[in-house]
C-alpha positions in Angstrom: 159.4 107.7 33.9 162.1 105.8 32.1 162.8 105.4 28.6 163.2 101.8 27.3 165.3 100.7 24.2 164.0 97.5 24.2 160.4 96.2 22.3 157.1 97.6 22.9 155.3 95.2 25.3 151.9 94.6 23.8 150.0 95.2 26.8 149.3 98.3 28.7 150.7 99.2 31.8 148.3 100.7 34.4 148.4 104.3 35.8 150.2 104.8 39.0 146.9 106.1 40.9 148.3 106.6 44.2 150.8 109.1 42.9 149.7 110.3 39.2 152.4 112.7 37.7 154.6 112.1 40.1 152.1 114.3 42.2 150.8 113.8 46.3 148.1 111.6 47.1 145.8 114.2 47.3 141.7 113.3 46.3 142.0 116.9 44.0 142.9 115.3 41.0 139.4 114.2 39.7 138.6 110.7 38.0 141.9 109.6 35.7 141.4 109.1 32.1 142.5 105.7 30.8 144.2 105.1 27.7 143.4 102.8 24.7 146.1 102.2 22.4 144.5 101.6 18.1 145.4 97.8 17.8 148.2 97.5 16.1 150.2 94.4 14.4 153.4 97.0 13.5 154.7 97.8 17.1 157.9 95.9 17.0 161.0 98.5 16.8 163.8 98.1 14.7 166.7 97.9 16.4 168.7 101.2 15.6 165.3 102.8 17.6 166.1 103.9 21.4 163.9 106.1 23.2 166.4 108.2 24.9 163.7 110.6 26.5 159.8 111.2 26.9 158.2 113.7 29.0 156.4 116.8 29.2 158.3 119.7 27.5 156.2 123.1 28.3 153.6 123.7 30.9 152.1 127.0 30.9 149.1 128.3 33.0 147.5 131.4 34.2 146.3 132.3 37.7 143.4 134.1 38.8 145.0 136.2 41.5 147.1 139.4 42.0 150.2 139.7 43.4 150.4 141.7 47.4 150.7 145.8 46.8 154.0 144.6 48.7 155.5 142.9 46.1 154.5 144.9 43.1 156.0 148.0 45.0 159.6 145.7 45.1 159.0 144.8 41.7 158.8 148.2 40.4 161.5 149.6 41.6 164.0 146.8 41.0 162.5 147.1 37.5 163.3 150.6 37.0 166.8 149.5 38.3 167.2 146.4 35.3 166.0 148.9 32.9 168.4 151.3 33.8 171.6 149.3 33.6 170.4 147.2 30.5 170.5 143.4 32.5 168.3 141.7 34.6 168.6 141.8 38.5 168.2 139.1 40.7 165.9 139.7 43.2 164.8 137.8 46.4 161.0 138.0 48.4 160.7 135.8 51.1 162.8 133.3 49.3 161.6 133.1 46.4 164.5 134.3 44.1 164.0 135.4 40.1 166.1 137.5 37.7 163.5 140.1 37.0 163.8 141.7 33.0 163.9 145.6 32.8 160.7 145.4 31.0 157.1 143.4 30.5 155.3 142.0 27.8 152.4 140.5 26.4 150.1 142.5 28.9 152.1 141.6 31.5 153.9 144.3 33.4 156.7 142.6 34.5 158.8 139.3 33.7 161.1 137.0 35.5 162.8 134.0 35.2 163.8 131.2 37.8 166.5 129.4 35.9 166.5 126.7 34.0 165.2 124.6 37.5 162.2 126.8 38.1 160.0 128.9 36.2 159.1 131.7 34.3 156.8 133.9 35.4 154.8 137.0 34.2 152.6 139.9 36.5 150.0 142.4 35.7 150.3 145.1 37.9 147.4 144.3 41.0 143.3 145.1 39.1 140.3 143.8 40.9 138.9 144.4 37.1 141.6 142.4 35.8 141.7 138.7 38.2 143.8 136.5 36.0 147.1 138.1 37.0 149.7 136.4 37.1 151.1 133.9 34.0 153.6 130.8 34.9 155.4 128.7 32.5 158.0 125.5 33.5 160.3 124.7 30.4 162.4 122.0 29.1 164.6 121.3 31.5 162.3 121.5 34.7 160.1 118.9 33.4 162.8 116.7 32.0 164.9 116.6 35.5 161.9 116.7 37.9 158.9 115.9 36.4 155.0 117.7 36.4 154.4 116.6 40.1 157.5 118.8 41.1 155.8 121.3 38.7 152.8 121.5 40.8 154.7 121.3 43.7 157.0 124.2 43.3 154.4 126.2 41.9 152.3 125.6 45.3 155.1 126.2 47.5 156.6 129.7 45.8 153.2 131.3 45.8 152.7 130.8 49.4 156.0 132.5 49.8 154.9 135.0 47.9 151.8 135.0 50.2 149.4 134.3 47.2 146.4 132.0 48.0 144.4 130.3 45.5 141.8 127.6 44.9 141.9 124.5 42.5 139.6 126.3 40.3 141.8 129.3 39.5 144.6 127.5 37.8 144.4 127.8 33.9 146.1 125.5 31.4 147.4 127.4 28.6 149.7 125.2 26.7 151.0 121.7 27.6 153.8 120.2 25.7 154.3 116.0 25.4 157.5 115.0 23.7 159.6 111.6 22.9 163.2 111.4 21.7 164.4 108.8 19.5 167.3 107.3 18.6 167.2 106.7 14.6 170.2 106.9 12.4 168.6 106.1 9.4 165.5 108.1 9.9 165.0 110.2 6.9 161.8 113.1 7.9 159.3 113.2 4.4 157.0 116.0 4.7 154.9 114.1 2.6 154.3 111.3 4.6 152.2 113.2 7.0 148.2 112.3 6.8 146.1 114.3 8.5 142.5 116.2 7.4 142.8 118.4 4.2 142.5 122.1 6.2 145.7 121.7 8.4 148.3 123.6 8.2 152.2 121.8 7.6 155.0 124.2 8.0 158.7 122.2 6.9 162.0 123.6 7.0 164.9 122.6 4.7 168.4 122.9 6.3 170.6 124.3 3.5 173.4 124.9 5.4 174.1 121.9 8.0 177.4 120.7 5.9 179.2 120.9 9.2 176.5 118.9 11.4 174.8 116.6 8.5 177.5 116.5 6.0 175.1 117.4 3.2 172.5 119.7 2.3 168.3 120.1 1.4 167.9 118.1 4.2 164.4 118.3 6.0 164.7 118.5 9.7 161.3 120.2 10.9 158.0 119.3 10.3 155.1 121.2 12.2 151.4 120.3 11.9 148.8 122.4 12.7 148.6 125.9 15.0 149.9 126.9 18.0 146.5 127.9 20.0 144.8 124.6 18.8 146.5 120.9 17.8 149.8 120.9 17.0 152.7 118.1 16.2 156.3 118.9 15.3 158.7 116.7 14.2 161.9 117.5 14.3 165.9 117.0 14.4 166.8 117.5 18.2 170.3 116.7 17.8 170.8 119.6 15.4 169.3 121.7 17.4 170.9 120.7 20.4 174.2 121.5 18.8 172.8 124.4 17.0 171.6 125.9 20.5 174.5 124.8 22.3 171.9 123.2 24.8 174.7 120.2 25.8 172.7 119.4 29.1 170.5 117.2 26.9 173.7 115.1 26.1 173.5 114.4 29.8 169.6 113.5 29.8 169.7 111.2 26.8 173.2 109.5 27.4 171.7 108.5 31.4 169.5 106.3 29.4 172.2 104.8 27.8 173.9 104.2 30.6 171.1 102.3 32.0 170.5 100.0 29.0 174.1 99.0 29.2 175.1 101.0 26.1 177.8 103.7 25.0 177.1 107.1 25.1 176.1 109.2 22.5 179.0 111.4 21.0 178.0 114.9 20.0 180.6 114.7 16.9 179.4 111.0 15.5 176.6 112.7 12.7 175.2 109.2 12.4 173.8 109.4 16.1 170.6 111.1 14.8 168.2 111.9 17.5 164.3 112.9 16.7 161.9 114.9 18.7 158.0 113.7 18.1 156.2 116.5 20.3 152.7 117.3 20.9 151.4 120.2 21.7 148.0 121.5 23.1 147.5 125.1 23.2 144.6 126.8 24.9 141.5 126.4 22.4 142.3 122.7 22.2 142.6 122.4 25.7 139.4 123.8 27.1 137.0 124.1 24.4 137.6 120.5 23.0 138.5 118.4 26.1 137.8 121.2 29.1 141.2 120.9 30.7 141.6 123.8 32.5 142.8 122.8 36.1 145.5 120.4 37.2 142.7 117.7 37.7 141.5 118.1 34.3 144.9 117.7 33.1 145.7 114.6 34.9 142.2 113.3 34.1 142.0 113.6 30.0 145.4 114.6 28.5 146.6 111.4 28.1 143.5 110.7 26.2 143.9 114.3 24.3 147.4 112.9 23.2 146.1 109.3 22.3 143.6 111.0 19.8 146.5 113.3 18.1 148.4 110.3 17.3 145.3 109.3 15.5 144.5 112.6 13.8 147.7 113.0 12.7 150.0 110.2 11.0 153.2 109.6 10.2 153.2 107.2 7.4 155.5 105.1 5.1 153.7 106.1 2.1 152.7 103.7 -0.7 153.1 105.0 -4.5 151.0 102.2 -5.5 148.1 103.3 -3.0 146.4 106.8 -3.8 144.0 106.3 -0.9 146.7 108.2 1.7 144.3 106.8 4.6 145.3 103.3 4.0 149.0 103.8 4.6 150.4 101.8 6.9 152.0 104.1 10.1 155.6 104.6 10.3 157.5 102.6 13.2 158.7 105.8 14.2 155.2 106.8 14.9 154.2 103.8 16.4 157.1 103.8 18.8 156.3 107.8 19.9 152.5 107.1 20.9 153.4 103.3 22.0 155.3 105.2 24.8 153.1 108.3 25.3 149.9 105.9 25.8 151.9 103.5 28.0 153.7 105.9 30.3 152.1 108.7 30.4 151.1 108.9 34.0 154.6 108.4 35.4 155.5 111.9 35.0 158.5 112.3 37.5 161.9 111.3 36.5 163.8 112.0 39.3 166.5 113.4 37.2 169.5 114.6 39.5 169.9 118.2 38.5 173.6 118.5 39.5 174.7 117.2 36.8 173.1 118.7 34.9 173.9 122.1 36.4 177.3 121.4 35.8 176.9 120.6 32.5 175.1 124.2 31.8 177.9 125.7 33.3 181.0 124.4 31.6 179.0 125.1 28.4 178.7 129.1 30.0 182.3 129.0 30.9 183.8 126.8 27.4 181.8 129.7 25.4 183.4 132.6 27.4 187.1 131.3 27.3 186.8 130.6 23.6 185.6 134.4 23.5 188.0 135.8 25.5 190.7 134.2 23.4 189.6 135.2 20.4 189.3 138.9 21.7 192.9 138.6 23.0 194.4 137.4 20.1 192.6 139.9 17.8 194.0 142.5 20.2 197.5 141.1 20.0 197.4 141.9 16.2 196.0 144.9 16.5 199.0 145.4 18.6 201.3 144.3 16.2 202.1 141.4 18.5 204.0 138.7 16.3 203.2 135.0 16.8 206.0 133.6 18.6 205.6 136.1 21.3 201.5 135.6 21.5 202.2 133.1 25.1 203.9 136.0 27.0 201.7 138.5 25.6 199.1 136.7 26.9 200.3 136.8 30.5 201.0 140.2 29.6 197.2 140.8 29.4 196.3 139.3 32.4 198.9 141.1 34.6 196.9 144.5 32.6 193.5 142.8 33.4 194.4 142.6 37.2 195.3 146.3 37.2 192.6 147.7 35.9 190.3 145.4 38.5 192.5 147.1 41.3 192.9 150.5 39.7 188.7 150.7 40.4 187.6 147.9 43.1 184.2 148.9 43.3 183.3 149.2 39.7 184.8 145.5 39.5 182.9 144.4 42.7 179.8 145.4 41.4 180.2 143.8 37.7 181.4 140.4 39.8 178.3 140.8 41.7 176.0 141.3 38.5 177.5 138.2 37.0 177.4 136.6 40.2 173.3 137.2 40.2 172.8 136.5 36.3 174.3 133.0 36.6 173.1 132.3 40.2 170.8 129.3 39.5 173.5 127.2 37.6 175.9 128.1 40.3 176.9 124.9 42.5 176.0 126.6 45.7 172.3 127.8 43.9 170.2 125.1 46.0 167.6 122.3 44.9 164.2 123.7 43.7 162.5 120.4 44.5 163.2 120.8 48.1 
């Protein structure tokens, strides 16, 4: 999909229907849903407005399997193994390679992650009582670099490693994410201009401490609507958290698009740059007991029409003191420019992102967090050394000539914590491989 900066064209591009979500051309997906955008006179966008990013965020889903007696054997001992030396282990069945967690949760007895370019994913230990087994959720950065047709795709091609068959009918949507970025300098968030019916909930937070990133404080930056199993919409500040989180690989993502519209990038220092997150979310209750999305042809059949009807449930307005009626306020271009794009692209899922970059972006932010923690510890050790400041430089060579002894003075015990980190960082290594593929 790709992000425009330019106005919203006032009429509606059709779905891609040979390849929907960036998916195969396979006659599983069901009959599409087609979108209606509310006429509108107020879709023009003000110039300092850029969409930098849309796309889904989160896509979690059950499956009604178990996994072989095989693999849950594997998985238990290398378990006992990460619980034991307090980190998770990389493990590797038939190719399919995940840092397994020295513990469970949520029901689930075991949990694993596939790095930022593949999933997470949750077990039960193998029930014929218990079918719905196994628990799968693609995050952020997935989606954003390869889309929900490489979703699907991976998730097909890992559980046929993992010698796990399944039908279209036992894949269960649990939560799916939507989200739009926006470029808005002058966007200031008002809880208040939020209309939506009397009984839902609105959580806010008020940043009281973002001097360094805002240059003043009280400012609101989150606004959530609604609950987490049902209909919910957040609005929030994603360049503060970005910075917050230390999650630079979005700097990538967002300046791309700018790149493409012919304009500068975005600098992580410039406070001004203000970027916005509109996100929808449906969680399970919303998703099969309102609109009965349950499988992937379900969801590429009526989410796009689930999304259009939360940007008409729930407004963001530019309120009018004048006007008690709060239904008859007009909608805020910032609105209008989030469900503009959902409604108009929403079926060209993939992006086509090259994750490369940003792999390499992950990394340096790994290795620019360590170096500025290894400094730190080395110059708190000089003092506590009594080392004086003119003689911190060859005190620092000092320390790595003391370093290199101690990893020769035990080779194994430093093989095997080189090894450990080797396997903890593996999928943002350069050598890690291309989950698409």
């Amino acid at each position: 999909m790709h992000p425009n900066n330019h106005s919203i064209p006032h009429h509606h591009r059709p779905q891609n229907i040979s390849c929907p979500a960036g998916g195969t051309n396979g006659s599983d997906h069901g009959q599409r849903g087609v979108i209606v955008a509310p006429p509108s006179g107020n879709t023009w966008t003000p110039e300092p407005y850029q969409v930098l990013h849309k796309g889904f965020d989160t896509v979690a889903l059950s499956i009604r399997a178990n996994i072989p007696l095989e693999f849950f054997e594997h998985l238990e001992t290398h378990k006992a193994i990460a619980e034991a030396e307090g980190q998770d282990i990389l493990i590797d069945w038939n190719g399919v390679k995940l840092l397994l967690k020295g513990h469970g949760g949520m029901g689930y007895r075991f949990s694993a992650s596939g790095g930022p370019f593949g999933a997470n994913w949750a077990f039960k230990k193998p029930n014929a009582k218990d079918p719905w087994g196994i628990r799968v959720t693609f995050g952020s950065t997935f989606l954003a670099t390869f889309g929900l047709g490489a979703a699907r795709s991976h998730l097909d091609r890992e559980l046929s490693k993992l010698c796990i068959r399944t039908k279209l009918d036992d894949i269960s949507m649990s939560r799916v994410d939507y989200c739009v970025d926006i470029l808005a300098p002058e966007f200031a968030l008002d809880p208040d201009a939020f209309v939506m019916h009397s009984s839902t909930n609105r959580r806010d937070y008020v940043a009281k401490h973002d001097d360094v990133v805002n240059g003043k404080s009280g400012r609101v930056t989150s606004v959530t609507i609604g609950s987490t199993r049902a209909r919910q919409v957040i609005v929030y500040d994603k360049r503060l958290e970005v910075i917050q989180k230390q999650k630079s690989h979005w700097w990538e993502i967002w300046n791309k698009t700018r790149a493409k519209a012919g304009l500068p990038e975005l600098n992580p220092k410039h406070r001004y740059q203000k970027v916005w997150r509109i996100e929808f979310r449906a969680g399970k209750d919303l998703l099969k007991d309102v609109w009965n999305i349950r499988t992937w042809a379900d969801l590429f059949a009526r989410f796009g029409d689930l999304c259009a009807q939360t940007g008409n449930v729930i407004r963001y307005t530019e309120p009018v003191q004048s006007d008690k009626n709060r239904a008859r306020w007009p909608v805020h271009p910032l609105w209008e420019i989030a469900c503009a794009e959902i409604v108009s692209d929403l079926f060209e899922m993939r992006e086509g992102q090259d994750p490369n970059p940003i792999k390499t972006v992950i990394r340096e932010q790994h290795i620019s967090t360590l170096i500025k923690n290894i400094f730190g510890s080395t110059v708190t050790l000089a003092a506590l050394e009594g080392t004086e400041a003119d003689c911190l430089p060859s005190y620092l060579q000092t320390i790595g000539r003391r370093l290199a002894r101690q990893a020769e003075a035990d080779p194994k015990h430093t093989e095997k914590h080189l090894k450990r980190a080797t396997e903890r960082y593996h999928f943002v290594l350069p050598n890690s491989g291309n989950v698409t593929k």
